[in-house]
NUMARFI-450394 format. One line per field, with one value per residue: x, y, z of N, C-alpha, C in turn; residue in three letters. Coordinates in steps of 0.001 Angstrom, whole numbers. Last residue first. Layout:
npx <- [X; ...]
npy <- [Y; ...]
npz <- [Z; ...]
capx <- [X; ...]
capy <- [Y; ...]
capz <- [Z; ...]
cpx <- [X; ...]
cpy <- [Y; ...]
cpz <- [Z; ...]
code <- [ALA; ...]
//
This chain:
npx <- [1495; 74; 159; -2005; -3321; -4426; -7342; -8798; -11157; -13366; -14667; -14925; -12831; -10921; -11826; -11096; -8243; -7779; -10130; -11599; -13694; -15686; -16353; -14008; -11649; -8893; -7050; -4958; -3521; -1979; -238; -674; -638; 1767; 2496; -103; -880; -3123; -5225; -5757; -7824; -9318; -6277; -4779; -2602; -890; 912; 3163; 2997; 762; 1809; 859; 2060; 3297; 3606; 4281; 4998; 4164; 1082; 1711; 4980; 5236; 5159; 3979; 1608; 1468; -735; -2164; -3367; -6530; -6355; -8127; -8765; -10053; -10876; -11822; -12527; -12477; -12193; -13535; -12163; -13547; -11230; -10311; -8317; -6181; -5193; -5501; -7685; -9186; -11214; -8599; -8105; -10978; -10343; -8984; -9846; -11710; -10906; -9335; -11499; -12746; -10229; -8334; -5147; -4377; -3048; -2650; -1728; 410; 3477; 6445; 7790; 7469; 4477; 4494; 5614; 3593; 1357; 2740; 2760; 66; -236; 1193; 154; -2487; -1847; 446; 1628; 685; 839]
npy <- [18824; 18965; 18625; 18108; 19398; 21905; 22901; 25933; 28428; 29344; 30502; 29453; 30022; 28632; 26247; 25680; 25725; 23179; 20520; 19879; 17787; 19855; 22589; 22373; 21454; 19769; 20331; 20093; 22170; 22192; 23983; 26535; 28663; 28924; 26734; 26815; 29340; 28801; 30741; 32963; 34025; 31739; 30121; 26579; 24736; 22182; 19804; 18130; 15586; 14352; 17456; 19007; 17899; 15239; 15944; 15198; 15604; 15474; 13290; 12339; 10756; 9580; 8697; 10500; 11316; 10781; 8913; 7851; 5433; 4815; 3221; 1413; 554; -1920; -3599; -7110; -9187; -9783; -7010; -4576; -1432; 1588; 3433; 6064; 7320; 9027; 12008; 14201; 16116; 16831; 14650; 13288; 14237; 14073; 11102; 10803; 12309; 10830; 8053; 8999; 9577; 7040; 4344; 1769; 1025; 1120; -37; 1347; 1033; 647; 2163; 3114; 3739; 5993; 5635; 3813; 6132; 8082; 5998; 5403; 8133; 8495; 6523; 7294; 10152; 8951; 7630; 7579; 5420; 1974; -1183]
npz <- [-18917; -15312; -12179; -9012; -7327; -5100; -3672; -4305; -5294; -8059; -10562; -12813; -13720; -12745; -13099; -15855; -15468; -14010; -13546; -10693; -8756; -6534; -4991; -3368; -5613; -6852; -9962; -12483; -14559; -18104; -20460; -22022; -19890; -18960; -18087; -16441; -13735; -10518; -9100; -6817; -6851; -5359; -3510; -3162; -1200; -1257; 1396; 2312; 2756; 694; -1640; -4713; -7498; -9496; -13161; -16228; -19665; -22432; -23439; -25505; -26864; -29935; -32677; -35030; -33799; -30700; -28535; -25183; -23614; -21807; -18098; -16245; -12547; -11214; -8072; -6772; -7214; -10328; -11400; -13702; -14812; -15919; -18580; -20775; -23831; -24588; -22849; -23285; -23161; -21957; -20958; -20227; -17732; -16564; -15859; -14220; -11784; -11784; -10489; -8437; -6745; -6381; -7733; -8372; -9664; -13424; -15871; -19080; -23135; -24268; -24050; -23846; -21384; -20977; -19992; -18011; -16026; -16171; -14999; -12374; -11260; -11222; -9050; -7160; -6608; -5356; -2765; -511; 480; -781; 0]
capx <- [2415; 718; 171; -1148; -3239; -3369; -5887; -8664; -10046; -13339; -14194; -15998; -13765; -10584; -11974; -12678; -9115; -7238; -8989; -11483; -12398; -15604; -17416; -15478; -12652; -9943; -7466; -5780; -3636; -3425; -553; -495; -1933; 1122; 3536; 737; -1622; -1858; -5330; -4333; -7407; -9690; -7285; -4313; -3807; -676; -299; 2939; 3252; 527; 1949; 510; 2366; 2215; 4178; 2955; 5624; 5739; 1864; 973; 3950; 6042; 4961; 5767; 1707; 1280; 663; -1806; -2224; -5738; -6297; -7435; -8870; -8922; -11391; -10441; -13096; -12971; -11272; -13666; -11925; -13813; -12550; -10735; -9823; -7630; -5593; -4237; -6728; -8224; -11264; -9436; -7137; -9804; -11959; -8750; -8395; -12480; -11280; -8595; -10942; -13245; -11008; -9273; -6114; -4029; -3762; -2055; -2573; -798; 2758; 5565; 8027; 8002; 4387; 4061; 6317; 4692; 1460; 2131; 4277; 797; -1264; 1608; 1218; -2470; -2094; 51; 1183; 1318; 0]
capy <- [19293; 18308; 19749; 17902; 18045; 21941; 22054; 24446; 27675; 28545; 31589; 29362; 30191; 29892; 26641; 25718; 26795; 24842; 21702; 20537; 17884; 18826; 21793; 22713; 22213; 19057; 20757; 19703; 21671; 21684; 22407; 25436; 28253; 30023; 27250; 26177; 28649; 28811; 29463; 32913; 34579; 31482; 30841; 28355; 25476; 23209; 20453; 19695; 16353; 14476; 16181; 19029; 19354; 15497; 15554; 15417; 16218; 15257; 13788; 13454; 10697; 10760; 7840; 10214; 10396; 11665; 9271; 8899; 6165; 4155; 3968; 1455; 1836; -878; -2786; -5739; -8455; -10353; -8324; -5121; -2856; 733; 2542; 4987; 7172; 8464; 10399; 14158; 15752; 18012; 15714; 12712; 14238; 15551; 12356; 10315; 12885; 12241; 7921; 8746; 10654; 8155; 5425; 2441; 602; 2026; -475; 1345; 1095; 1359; 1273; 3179; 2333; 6173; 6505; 3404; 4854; 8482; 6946; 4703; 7665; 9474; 6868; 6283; 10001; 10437; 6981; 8682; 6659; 3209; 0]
capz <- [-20082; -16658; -13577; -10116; -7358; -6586; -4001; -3711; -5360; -7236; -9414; -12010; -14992; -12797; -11364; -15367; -16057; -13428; -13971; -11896; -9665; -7107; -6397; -3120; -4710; -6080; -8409; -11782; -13759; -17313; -19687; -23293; -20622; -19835; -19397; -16467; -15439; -11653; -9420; -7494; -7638; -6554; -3605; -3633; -1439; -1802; 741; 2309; 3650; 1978; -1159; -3223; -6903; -8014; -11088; -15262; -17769; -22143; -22366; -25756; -26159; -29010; -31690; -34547; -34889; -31627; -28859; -26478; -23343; -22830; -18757; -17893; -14055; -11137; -9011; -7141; -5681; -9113; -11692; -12492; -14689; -14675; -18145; -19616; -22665; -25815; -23182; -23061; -24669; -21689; -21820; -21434; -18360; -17012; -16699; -15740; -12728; -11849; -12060; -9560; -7465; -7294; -6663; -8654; -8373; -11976; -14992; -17735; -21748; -25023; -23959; -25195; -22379; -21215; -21375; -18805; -16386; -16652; -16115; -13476; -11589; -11711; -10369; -7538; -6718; -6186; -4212; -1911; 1212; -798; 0]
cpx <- [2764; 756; 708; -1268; -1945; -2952; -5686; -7585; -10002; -11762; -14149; -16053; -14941; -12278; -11692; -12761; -10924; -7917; -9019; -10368; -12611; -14294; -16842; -16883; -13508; -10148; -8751; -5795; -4539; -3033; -1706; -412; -1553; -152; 2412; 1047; -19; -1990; -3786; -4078; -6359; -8931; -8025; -6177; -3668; -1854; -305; 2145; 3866; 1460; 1029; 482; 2201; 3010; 3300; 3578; 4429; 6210; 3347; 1793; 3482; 4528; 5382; 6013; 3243; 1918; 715; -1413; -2522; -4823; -5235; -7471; -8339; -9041; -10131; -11386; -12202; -13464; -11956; -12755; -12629; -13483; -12340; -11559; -9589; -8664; -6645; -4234; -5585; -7227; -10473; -10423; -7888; -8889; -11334; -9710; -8438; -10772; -11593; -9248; -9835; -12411; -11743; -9871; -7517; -5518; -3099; -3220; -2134; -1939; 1595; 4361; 7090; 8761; 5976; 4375; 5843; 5898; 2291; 2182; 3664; 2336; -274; 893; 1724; -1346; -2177; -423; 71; 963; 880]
cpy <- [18591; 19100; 18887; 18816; 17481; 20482; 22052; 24300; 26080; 28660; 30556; 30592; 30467; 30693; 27783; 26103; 26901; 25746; 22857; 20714; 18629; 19095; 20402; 21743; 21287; 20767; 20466; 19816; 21278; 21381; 22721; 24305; 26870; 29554; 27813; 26373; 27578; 28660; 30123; 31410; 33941; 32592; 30791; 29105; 26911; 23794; 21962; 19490; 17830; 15389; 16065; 17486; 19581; 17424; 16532; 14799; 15604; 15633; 13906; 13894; 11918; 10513; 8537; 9382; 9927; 10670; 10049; 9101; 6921; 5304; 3717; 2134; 1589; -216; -2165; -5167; -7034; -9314; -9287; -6658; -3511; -945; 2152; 4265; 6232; 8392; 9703; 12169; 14992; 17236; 16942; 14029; 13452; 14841; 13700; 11042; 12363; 12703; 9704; 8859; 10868; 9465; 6155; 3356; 1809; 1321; 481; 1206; 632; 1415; 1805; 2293; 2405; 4470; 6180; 4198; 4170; 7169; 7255; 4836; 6193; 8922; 7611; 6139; 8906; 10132; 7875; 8063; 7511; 4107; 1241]
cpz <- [-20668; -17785; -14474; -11770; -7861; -6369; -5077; -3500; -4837; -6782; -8417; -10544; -13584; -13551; -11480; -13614; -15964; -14340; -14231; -12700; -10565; -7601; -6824; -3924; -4468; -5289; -8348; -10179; -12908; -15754; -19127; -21846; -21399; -20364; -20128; -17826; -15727; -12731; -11015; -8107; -7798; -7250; -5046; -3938; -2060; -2006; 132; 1033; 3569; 2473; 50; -3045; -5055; -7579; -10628; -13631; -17487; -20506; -21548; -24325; -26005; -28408; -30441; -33613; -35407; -33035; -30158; -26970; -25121; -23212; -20350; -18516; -14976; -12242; -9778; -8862; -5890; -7863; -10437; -12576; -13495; -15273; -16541; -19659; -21882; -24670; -24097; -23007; -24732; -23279; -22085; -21545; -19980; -17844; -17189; -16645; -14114; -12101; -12156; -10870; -8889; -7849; -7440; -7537; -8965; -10701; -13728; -16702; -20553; -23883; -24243; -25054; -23536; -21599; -21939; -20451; -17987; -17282; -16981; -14872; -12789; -12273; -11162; -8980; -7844; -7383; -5210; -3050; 374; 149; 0]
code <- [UNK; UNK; UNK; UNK; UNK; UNK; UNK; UNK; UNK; UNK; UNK; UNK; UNK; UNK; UNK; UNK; UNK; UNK; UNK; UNK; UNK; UNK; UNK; UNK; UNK; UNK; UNK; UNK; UNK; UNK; UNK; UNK; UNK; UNK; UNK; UNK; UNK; UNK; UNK; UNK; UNK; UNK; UNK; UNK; UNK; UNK; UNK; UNK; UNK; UNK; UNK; UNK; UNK; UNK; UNK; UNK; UNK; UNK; UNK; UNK; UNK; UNK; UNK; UNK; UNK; UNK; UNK; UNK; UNK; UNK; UNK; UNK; UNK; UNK; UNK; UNK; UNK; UNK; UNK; UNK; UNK; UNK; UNK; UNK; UNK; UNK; UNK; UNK; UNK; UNK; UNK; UNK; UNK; UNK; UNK; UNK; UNK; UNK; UNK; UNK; UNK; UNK; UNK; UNK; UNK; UNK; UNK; UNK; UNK; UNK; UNK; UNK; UNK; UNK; UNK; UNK; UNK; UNK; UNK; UNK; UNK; UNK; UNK; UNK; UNK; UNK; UNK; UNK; UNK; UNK; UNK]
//
């Protein structure tokens, strides 16, 4: 069991992108599957699903690649850890390299990314940024 499943999702990801693979089994949660939801409508994954395997649940996510075989997604790290959490107000939600990445934050309202929480006038947590 990990400390940081946030995290281990994330290092999944990055692992998987950087063997060229075409899909990545991550444990399953709600918030995990409400990051894969962003990150599929933000452009950054073909898509998901709910695996059920017996008594174990876990996510499939399907990976992206540009037509050079280069992965869509070239960064994505955990920003707020368990042991320092990153809260930022609704004026000071971050843009990432200016607008061209995405960062995801858990409000109030739910999972957003960083431009629909800027859109809404929300803040929160800063989850993670990708590029």
């Amino acid at each position: 069991m990990t400390s940081d499943p946030i995290a281990d999702m994330l290092t999944r990801v990055r692992n998987a992108l950087q063997g060229r693979h075409a899909k990545v089994d991550v444990p399953a949660s709600r918030l995990k599957m409400d990051i894969a939801r962003i990150l599929k409508d933000e452009g950054y994954i073909l898509n998901y699903k709910l695996v059920e395997d017996g008594a174990r649940k876990s996510i499939r996510i399907y990976l992206k690649y540009t037509p050079g075989n280069l992965p869509v997604i070239s960064h994505i790290e955990r920003v707020s850890r368990p042991g320092c959490r990153v809260y930022v107000g609704n004026k000071e939600v971050p843009r990432v390299l200016g607008g061209m990445g995405v960062n995801i934050l858990t409000t109030p309202r739910g999972v957003m990314s960083g431009s629909s929480a800027r859109k809404e006038g929300v803040g929160g947590e800063v989850l993670c940024q990708i590029w």
